[in-house]
C-alpha positions as CSV (number, residue, x, y, z in Angstrom):
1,X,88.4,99.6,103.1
2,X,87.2,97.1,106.1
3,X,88.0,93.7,104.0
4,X,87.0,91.1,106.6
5,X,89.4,88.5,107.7
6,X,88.7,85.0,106.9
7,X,89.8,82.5,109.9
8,X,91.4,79.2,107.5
9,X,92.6,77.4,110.3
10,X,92.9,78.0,114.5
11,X,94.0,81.4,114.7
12,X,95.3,81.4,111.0
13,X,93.7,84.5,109.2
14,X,93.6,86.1,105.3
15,X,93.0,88.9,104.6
16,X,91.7,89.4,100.8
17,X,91.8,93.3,99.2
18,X,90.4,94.3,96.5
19,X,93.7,96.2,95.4
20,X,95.4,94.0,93.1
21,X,93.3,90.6,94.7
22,X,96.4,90.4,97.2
23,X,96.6,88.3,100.1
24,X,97.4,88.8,103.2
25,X,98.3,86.3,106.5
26,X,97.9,86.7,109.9
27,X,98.9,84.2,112.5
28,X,98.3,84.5,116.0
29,X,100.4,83.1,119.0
30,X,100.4,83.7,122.9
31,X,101.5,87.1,122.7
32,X,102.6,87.7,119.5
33,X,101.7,87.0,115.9
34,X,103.2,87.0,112.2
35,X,101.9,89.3,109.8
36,X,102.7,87.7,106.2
37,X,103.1,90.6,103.4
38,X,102.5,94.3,104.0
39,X,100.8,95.1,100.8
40,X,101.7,98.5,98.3
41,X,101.8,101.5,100.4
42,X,102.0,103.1,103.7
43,X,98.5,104.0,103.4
44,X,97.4,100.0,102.6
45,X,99.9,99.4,105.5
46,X,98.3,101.5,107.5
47,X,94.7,100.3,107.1
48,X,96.1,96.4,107.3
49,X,97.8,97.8,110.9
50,X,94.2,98.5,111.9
51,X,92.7,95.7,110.9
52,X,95.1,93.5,112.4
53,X,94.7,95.3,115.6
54,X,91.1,94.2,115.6
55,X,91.9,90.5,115.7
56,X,95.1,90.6,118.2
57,X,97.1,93.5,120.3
58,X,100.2,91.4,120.5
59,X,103.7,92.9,118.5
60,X,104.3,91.5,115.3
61,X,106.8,89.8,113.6
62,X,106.6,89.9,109.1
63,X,107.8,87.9,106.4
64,X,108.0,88.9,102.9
65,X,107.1,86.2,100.6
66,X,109.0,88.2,97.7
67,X,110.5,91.5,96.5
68,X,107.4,92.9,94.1
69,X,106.0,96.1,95.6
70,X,102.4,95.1,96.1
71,X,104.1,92.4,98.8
72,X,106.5,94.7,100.9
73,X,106.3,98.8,100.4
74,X,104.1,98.9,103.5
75,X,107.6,97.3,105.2
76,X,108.3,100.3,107.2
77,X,104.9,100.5,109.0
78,X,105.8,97.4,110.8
79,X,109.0,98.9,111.8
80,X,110.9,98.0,114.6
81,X,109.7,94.6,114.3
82,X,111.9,91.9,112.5
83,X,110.8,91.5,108.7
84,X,112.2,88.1,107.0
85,X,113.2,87.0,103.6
86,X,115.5,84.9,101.1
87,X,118.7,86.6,101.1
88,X,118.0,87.6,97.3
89,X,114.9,89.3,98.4
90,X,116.8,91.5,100.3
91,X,119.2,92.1,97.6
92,X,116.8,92.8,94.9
93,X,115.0,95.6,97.0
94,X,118.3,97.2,97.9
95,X,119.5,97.1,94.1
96,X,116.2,98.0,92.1
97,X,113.6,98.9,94.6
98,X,114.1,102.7,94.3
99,X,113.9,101.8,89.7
100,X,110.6,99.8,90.9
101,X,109.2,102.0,93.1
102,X,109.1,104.8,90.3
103,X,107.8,102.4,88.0
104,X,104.7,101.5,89.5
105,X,104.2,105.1,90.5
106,X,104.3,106.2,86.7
107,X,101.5,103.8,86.5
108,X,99.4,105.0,88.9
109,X,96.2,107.6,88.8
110,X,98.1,111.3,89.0
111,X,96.2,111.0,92.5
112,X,97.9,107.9,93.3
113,X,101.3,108.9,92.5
114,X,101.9,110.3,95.9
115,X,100.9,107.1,98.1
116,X,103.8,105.4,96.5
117,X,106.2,108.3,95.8
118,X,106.1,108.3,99.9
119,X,107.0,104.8,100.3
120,X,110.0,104.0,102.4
121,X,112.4,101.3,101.1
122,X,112.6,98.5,104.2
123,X,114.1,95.1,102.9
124,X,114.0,92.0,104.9
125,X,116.6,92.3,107.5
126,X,116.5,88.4,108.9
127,X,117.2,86.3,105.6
128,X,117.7,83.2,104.8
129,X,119.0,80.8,101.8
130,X,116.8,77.3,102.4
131,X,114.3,77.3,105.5
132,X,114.1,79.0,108.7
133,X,111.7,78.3,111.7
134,X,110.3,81.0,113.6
135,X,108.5,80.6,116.8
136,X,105.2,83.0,117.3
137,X,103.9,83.0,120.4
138,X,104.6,78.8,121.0
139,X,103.4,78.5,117.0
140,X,106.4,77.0,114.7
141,X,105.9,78.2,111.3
142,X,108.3,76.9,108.6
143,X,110.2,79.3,106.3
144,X,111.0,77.2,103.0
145,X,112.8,78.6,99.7
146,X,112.1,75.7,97.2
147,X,113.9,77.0,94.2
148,X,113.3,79.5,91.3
149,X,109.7,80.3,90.3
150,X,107.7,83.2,90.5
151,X,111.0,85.0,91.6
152,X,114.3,84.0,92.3
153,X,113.7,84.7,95.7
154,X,109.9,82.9,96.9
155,X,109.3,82.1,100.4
156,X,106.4,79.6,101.6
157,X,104.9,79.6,105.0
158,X,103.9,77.0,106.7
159,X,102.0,76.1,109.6
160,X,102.0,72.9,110.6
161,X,99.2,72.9,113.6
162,X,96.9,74.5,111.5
163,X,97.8,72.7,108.1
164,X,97.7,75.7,106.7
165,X,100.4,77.2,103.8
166,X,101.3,80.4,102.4
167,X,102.5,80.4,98.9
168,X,103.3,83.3,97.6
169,X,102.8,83.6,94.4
170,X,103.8,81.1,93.2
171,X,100.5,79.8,93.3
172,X,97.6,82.2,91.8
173,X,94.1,82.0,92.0
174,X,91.3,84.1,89.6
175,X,94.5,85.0,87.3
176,X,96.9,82.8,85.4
177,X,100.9,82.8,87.5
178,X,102.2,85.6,86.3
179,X,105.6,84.8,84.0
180,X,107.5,88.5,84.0
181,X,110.7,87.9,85.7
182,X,109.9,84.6,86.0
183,X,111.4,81.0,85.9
184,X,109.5,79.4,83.5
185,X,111.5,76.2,83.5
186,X,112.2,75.6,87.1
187,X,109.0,76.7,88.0
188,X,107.2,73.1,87.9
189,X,110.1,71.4,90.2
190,X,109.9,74.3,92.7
191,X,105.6,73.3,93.1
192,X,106.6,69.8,93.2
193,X,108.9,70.0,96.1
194,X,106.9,72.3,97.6
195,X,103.7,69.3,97.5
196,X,106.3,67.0,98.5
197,X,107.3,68.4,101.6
198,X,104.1,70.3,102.7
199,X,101.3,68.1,102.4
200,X,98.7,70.0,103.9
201,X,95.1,70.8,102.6
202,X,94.8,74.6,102.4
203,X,96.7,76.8,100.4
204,X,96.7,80.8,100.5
205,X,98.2,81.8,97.2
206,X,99.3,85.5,96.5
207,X,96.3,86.8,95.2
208,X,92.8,85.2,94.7
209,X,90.9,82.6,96.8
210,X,92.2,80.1,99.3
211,X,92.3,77.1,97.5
212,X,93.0,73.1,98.1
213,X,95.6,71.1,97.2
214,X,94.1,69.8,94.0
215,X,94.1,73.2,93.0
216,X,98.0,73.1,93.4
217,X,98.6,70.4,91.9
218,X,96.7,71.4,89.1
219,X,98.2,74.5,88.4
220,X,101.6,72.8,88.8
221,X,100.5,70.1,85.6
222,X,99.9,73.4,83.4
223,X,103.4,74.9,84.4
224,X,105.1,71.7,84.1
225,X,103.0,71.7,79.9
226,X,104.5,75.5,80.1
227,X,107.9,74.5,80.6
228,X,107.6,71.4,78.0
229,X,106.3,73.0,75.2
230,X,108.6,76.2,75.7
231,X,111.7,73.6,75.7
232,X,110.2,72.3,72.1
233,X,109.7,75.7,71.1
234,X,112.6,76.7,71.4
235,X,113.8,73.8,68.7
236,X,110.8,73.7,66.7
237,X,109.5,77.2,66.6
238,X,106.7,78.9,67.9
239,X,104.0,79.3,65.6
240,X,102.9,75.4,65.8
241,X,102.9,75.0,68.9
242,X,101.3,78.0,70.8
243,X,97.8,77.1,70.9
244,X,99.0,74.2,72.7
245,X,99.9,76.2,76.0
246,X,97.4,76.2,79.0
247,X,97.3,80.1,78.6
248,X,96.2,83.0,77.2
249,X,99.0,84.2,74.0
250,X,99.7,87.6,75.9
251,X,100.3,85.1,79.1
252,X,101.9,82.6,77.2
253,X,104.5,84.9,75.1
254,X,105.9,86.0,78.6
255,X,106.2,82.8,79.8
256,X,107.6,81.7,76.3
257,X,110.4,84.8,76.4
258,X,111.3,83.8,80.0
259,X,112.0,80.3,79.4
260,X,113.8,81.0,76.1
261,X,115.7,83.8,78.2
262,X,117.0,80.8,80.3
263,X,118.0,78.4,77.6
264,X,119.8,80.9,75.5
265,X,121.6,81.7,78.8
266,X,122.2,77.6,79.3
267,X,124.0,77.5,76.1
268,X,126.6,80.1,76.6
């Protein structure tokens, strides 16, 4: 595979594959470093294990930013080392990650199957609710859960010395934010606090390019239009109002059943 790694800040890699445009984050202490994601398989585990050995030899700690496979089945290839999380993370991989794991497979090439038929099941076993601070190497990176997005469950990194953050995905780059399972409503408050509290210039979103901060708050102006025009929708109706939303209709009828999702549940 041999995707290079792009340095973004002092001895802050990311690591950009062409399967499914994902992102990956290195960062490297005195003697040890934090791998951020693990990608789909064992076998894409595997090759990012090899490539991170040609930047640093020092043990690893991981974080997962979320619990969708293309972010932690390679978990296990990082075993013994301690992989972190939101507390739901955890609890969303122990509940459905067997259910999601034969999903994807079903999806797959027949000769693709197998790569994640193997997978081992690791969740997170250091979690956290709100923030955590680890220390790698002498580095302090930040741990932050700023509230329902992408996931219930999205962890940003930060790294304060080399003003450099890790998003998850609930920032995306080259694709609109993906809505299934989504937050729809919340979304645009969780980006907010997220610029509030980490004002730093580079971003590493999930998948895509590394992008600025005018790129965030960009993206978090079309999510906030999301989450306004899916609250009128919900009154008014639909049909006047989609070609109004920043996205494409299969995008936006996600987004739109999300949101409703959450309203409906609101007035019970």
């Amino acid at each position: 595979m041999n995707e290079p790694w792009q340095e973004i800040g002092d001895r802050v890699y990311v690591r950009r594959h062409e399967s499914y445009d994902m992102n990956v984050g290195l960062v490297v202490g005195d003697g040890h470093c934090l791998i951020i994601d693990t990608r789909m398989s064992h076998r894409e585990a595997a090759d990012l294990i090899e490539a991170v050995r040609r930047i640093t030899p020092n043990p690893w700690t991981v974080v997962n930013t979320h619990a969708h496979f293309d972010h932690y089945f390679g978990n296990a290839m990082f075993r013994p080392a301690e992989i972190w999380g939101h507390v739901r993370c955890a609890d969303e991989i122990e509940l459905h990650g067997a259910r999601d794991r034969d999903a994807v497979a079903a999806q797959l090439p027949e000769d693709r199957r197998a790569e994640v038929e193997e997978v081992e099941l690791v969740p997170p076993d250091h979690v956290f609710t709100s923030a955590a601070t680890l220390d790698i190497g002498g580095r302090i990176v930040h741990l932050r859960h700023f509230g329902l997005g992408h996931t219930s469950h999205d962890v940003v990194a930060h790294i304060p010395d080399a003003g450099v953050v890790f998003t998850g995905d609930l920032v995306e780059e080259g694709a609109p934010p993906s809505f299934g399972g989504s937050y729809p409503l919340d979304w645009p408050g969780t980006t907010a606090r997220m610029l509030r509290d980490m004002r730093e210039q580079v971003y590493v979103p999930g998948h895509g390019a590394v992008v600025g901060r005018d790129f965030v708050i960009a993206q978090h102006e079309e999510l906030a239009v999301v989450a306004e025009l899916a609250r009128r929708a919900h009154v008014e109706g639909l049909r006047d109002l989609i070609q109004k939303f920043p996205y494409d209709e299969d995008v936006t009828r996600t987004a739109i059943e999300r949101a409703f999702a959450q309203l409906d549940e609101a007035l019970l």
